[in-house]
C-alpha positions as a Python dict, from the first residue, in 0.01 Angstrom:
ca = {
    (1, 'X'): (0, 0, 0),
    (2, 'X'): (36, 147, 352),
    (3, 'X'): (-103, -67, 649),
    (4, 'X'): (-382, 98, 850),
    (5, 'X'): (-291, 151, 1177),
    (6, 'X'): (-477, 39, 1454),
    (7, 'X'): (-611, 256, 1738),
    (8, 'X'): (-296, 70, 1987),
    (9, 'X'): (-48, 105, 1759),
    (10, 'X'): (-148, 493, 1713),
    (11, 'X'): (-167, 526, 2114),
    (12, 'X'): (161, 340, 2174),
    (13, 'X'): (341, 571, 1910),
    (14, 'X'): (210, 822, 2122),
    (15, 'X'): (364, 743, 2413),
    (16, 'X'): (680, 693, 2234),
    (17, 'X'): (682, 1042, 2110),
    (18, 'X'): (600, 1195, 2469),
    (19, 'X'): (925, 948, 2631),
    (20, 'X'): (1130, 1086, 2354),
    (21, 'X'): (1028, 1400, 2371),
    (22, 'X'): (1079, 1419, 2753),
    (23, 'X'): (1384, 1238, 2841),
    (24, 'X'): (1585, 1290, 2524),
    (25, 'X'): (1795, 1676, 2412),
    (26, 'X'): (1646, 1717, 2020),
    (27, 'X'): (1708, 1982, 1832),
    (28, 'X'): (1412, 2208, 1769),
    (29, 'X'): (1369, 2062, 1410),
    (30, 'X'): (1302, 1726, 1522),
    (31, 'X'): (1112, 1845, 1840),
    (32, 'X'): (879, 2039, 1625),
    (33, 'X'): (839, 1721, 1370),
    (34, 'X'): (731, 1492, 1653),
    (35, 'X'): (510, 1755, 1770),
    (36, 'X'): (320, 1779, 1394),
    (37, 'X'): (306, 1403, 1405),
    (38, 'X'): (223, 1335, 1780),
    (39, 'X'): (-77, 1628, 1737),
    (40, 'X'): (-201, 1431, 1411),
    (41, 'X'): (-192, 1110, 1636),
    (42, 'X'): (-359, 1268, 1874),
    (43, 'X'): (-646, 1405, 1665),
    (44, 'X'): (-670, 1035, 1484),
    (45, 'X'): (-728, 884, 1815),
    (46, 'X'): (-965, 1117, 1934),
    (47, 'X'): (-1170, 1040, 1636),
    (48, 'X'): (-1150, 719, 1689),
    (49, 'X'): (-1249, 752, 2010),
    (50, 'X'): (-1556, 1027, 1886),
    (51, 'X'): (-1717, 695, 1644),
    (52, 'X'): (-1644, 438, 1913),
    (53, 'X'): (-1897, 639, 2149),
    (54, 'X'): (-2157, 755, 1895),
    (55, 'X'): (-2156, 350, 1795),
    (56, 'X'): (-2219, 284, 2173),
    (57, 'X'): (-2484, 540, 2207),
    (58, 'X'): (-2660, 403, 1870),
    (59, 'X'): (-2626, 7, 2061),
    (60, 'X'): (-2786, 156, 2409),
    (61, 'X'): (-3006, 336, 2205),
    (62, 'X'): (-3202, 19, 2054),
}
């Protein structure tokens, strides 16, 4: 069974995709398959980040 990945590991994925992306030559195949999986990272974090604020909200709230 596949580890969950954490919200870092997810974010510092990320970031390797963008370095790779921007200061490597890739052929448009592999350029458009770290865009599919940087855009899913992206909308994973986001989220992540979405529940971490309506959790804080629901703690102030109280």
């Amino acid at each position: 069974m596949e580890k969950k990945q954490t919200f870092e590991e997810k974010l510092a994925r990320l970031n390797e995709i963008v370095e790779k992306v921007e200061n490597t030559t890739l052929s448009l195949e592999d350029a458009m398959k770290l865009y599919e999986e940087g855009n899913s990272l992206i909308k994973d974090l986001q989220k992540s980040l979405d529940e971490a604020e309506t959790k804080i909200q629901v703690i102030k709230d109280k």
